[in-house]
N, C-alpha and C positions, 0 to 999 in steps of 0.2 A: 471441399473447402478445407484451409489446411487451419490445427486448432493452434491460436496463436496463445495458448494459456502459459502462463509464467510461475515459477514456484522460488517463495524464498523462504530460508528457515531456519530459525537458530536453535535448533532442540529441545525450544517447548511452543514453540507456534512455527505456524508453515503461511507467509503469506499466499494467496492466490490473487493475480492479478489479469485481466482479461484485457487486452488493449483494445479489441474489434466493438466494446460495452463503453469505455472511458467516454466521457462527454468533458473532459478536461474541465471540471468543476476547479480545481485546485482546493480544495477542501483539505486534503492528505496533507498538504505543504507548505499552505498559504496563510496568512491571517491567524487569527484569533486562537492560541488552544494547535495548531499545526504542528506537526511532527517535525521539521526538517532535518532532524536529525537520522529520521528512517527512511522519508519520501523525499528525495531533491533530485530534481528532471536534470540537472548541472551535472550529476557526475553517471556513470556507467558502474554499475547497474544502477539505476534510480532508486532501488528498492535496499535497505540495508537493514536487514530485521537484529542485528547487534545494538541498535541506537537507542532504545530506550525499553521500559516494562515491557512485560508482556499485557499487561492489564492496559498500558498505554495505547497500545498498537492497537487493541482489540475496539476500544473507545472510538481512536481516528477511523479505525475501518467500517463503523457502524455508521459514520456518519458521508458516507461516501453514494453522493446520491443515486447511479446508476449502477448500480450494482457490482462495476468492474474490479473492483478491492472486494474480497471473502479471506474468511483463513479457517484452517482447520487446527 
């Protein structure tokens, strides 16, 4: 099975993203407290780790209920 993991990074965080884990919660982008500025399914690459804190990113990705958002 081929590893479909995603890496994005702006030189002080590296997101990791799992799409074969995603339950498309929209949590990262959606509602309340959402990134859209880092997460938006709209554009290519969905993932733009330039868009806001780092402490930001790290908060959205904590609350991302199947575990397919991580970051190192």
């Amino acid at each position: 099975m081929e590893d479909l993991t995603k890496k994005y990074a702006n030189g002080e965080i590296t997101i990791v993203w799992k799409p074969d884990r995603c339950i498309h919660s929209t949590n990262c982008w959606k509602g309340t407290g959402a990134l859209r500025e880092v997460f938006d399914p709209a554009k290519k690459p969905w993932i733009t780790p330039f868009g806001a804190s780092t402490e930001k990113i790290i908060e959205q990705i904590k609350k991302c209920p199947s575990g397919a958002l991580s970051y190192f």
